[in-house]
C-alpha positions in Angstrom: -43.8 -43.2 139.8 -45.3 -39.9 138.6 -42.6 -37.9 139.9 -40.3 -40.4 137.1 -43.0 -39.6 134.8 -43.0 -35.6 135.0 -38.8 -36.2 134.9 -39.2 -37.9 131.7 -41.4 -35.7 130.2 -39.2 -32.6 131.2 -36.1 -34.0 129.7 -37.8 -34.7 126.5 -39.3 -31.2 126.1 -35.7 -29.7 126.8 -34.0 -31.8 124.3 -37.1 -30.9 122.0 -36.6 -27.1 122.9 -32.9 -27.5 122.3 -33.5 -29.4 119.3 -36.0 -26.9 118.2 -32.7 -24.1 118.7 -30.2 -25.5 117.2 -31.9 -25.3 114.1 -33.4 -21.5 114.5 -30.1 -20.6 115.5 -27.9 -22.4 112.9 -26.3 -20.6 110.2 -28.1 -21.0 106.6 -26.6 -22.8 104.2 -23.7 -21.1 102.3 -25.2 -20.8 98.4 -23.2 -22.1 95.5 -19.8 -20.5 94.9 -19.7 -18.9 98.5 -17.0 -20.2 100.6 -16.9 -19.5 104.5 -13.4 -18.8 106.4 -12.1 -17.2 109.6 -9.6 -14.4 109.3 -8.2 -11.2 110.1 -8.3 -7.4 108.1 -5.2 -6.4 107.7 -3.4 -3.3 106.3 0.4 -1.7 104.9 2.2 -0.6 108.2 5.3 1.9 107.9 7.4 2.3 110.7 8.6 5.6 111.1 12.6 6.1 112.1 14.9 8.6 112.3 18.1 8.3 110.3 19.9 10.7 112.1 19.9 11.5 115.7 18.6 14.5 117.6 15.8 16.3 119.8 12.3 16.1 118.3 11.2 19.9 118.3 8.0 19.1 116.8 5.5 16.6 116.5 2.3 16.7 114.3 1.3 13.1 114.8 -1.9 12.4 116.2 -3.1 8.8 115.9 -6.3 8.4 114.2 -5.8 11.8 111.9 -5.6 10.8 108.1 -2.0 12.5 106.7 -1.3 13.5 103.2 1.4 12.5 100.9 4.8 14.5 102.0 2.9 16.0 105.0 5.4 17.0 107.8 5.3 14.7 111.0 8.2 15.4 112.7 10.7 17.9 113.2 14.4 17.4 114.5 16.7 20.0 115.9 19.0 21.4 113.4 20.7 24.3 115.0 24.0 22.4 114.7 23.4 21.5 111.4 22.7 24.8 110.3 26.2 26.3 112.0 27.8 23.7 110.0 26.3 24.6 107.0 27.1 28.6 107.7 30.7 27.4 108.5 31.0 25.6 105.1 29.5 28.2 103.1 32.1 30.8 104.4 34.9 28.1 103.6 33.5 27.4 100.5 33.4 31.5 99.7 37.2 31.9 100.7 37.7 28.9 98.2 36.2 30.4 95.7 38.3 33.5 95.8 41.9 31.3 96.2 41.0 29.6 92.9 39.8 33.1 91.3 43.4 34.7 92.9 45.7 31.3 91.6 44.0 32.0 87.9 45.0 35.6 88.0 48.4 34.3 89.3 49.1 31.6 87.0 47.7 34.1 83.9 50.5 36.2 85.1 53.5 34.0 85.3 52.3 32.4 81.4 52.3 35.8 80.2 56.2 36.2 81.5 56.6 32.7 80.3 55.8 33.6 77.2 58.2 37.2 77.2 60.8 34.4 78.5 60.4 32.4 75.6 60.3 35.3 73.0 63.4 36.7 74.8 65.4 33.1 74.6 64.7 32.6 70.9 65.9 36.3 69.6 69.1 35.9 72.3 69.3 32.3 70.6 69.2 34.0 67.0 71.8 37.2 68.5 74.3 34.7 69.6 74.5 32.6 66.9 75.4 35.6 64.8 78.1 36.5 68.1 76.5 39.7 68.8 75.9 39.0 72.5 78.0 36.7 74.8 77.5 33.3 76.2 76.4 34.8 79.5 73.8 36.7 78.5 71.8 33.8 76.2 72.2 32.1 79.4 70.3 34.4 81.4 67.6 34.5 79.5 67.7 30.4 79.7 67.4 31.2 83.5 64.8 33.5 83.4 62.5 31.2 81.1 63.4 28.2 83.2 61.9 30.5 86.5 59.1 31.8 84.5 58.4 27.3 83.6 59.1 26.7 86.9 56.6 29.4 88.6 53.8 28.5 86.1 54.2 24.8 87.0 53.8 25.4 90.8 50.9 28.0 90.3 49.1 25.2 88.4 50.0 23.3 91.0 48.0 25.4 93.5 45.5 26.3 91.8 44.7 22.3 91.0 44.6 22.4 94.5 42.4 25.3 95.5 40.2 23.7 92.6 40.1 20.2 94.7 39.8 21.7 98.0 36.6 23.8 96.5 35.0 20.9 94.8 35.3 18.7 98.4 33.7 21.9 100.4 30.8 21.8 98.4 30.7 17.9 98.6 30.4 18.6 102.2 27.9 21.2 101.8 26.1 18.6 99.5 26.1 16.3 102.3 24.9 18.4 105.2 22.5 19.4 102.6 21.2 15.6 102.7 21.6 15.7 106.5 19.2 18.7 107.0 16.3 16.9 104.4 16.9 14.2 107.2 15.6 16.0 109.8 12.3 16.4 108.4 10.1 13.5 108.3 7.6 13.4 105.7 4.5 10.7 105.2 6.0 8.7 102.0 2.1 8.1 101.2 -1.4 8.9 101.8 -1.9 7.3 105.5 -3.7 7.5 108.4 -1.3 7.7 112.4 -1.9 4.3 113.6 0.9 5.2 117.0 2.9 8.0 117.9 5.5 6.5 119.6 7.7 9.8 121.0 6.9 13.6 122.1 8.5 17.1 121.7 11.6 17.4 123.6 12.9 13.8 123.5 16.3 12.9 122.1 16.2 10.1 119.4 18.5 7.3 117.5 19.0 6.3 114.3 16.6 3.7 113.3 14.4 4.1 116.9 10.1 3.8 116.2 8.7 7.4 116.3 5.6 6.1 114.9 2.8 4.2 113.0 1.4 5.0 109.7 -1.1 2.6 108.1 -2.8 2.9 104.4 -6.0 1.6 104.6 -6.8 2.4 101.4 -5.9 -0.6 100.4 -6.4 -3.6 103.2 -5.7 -7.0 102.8 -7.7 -10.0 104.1 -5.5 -12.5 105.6 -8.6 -15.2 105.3 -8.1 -19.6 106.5 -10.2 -21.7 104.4 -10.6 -25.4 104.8 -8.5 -27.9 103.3 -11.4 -29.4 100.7 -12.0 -25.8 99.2 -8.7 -25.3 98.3 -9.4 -26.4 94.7 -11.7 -24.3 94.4 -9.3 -20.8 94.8 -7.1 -19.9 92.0 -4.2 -16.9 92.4 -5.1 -14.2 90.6 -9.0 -14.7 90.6 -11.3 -11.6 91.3 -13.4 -12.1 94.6 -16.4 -10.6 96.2 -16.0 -10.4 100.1 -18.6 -9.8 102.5 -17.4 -9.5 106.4 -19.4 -9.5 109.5 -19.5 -6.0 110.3 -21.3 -5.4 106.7 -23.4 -8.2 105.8 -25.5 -6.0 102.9 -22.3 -5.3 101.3 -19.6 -6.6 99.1 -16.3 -6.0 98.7 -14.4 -6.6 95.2 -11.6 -7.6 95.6 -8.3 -10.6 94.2 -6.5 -13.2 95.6 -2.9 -12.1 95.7 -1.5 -15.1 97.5 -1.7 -18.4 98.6 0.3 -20.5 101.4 1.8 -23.1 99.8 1.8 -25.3 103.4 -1.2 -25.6 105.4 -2.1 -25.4 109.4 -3.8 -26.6 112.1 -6.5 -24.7 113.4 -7.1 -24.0 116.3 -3.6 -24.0 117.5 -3.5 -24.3 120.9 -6.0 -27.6 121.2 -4.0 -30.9 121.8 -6.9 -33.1 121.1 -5.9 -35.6 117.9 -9.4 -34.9 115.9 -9.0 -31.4 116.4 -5.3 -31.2 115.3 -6.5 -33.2 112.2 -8.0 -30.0 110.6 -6.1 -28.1 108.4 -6.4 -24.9 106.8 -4.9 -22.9 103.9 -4.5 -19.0 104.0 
């Protein structure tokens, strides 16, 4: 009987004591205009990718070190490139000189086109008044129909020395465009979040190299219950205060709202828990 006694008495002290910490230990009531939600910090990722391919020759990502705007992060091999380039240039030189030579050309068969032309009129005139014969008015009908002739094929060539110039430096432009491409740059102010290759590996188009993140300017992805949803408007200025600094606030907006809602927690199968629902 007094061992029942004592067992009584211990159960009600523990359920007293437990009682007693439930409510030391329960959170304080939220004051008015305050709501509570689970969520995750979150921040702009860019991916970092090669468009072209070819052998990293240097790497100057370090995860966790902040990078500036246009800072250089990785370096591709451009030997090639750059023979190409010398190549085109020397093409592009010659080019220039075969339009320079078909101008000087072409100046040279109008000036005898025009000495033709002079030549056919006053043998024109002569013969009209019979002092030269037939034969001679018609060579000088020859020689301005050469002299036409030779003009027309020199403009000819030099239309196409011109053409074949303007494509070389279309290709120069080009390898120009492939050479910026083998320098990769930060597009913003960012910190490395991964470095996902080292010096001396051979990439492909589109392949991760890397991580940045801007975390200038994070985003909190935050789930809310269902009967606070009225009280959130899109486009309404915020104050957030997190965990890891409970002395401080955050200003901040609410940019977005899901138009569906979920159940939280996912992976319970029980039908009062599925019953929650939350908005992001």
């Amino acid at each position: 009987m007094r061992h029942s006694l004592w067992t009584i008495v211990a159960v009600m002290l523990l359920a007293v004591g437990g009682y007693l910490g439930f409510l030391a230990l329960r959170p304080a009531e939220l004051p008015p205009g305050l709501l509570y939600g689970s969520g995750r910090i979150e921040a702009t990722e860019i991916r970092l990718a090669a468009e072209i391919p070819g052998r990293v020759v240097a790497n100057h990502l370090t995860e966790g070190r902040p990078v500036g705007e246009g800072a250089e992060l990785l370096r591709l091999d451009d030997r090639l490139l750059r023979l190409q380039q010398a190549e085109l240039e020397a093409r592009r030189v010659a080019g220039e000189q075969a339009v320079v030579r078909f101008e000087r050309l072409l100046d040279t068969a109008r000036h005898h086109l025009g000495n033709a032309e002079t030549e056919l009129e006053r043998a024109r005139t002569l013969r009209r008044t019979g002092a030269i014969p037939a034969q001679q008015l018609e060579r000088s009908e020859d020689r301005r129909r050469e002299a036409a002739g030779e003009v027309e094929v020199l403009a000819a060539q030099l239309a196409e020395a011109a053409a074949n110039l303007q494509a070389l430096e279309q290709q120069q432009a080009q390898l120009a465009f492939q050479l910026d491409k083998t320098v990769l740059t930060s597009p913003i102010d960012a910190t490395v979040l991964v470095k996902a290759v080292e010096v001396g590996e051979v990439v492909a188009p589109g392949q991760p190299l890397g991580i940045l993140v801007d975390l200038d300017r994070p985003r909190l992805k935050l789930y809310v219950a269902e009967q606070a949803l009225g009280q959130i408007r899109l486009g309404a200025p915020a104050r957030v205060r997190v965990n890891a600094f409970p002395d401080r606030y955050f200003e901040a907006e609410v940019s977005a709202v899901d138009d569906r809602a979920q159940f939280t927690p996912r992976d319970v199968h029980l039908p009062d828990e599925r019953a929650r629902t939350v908005f992001g």
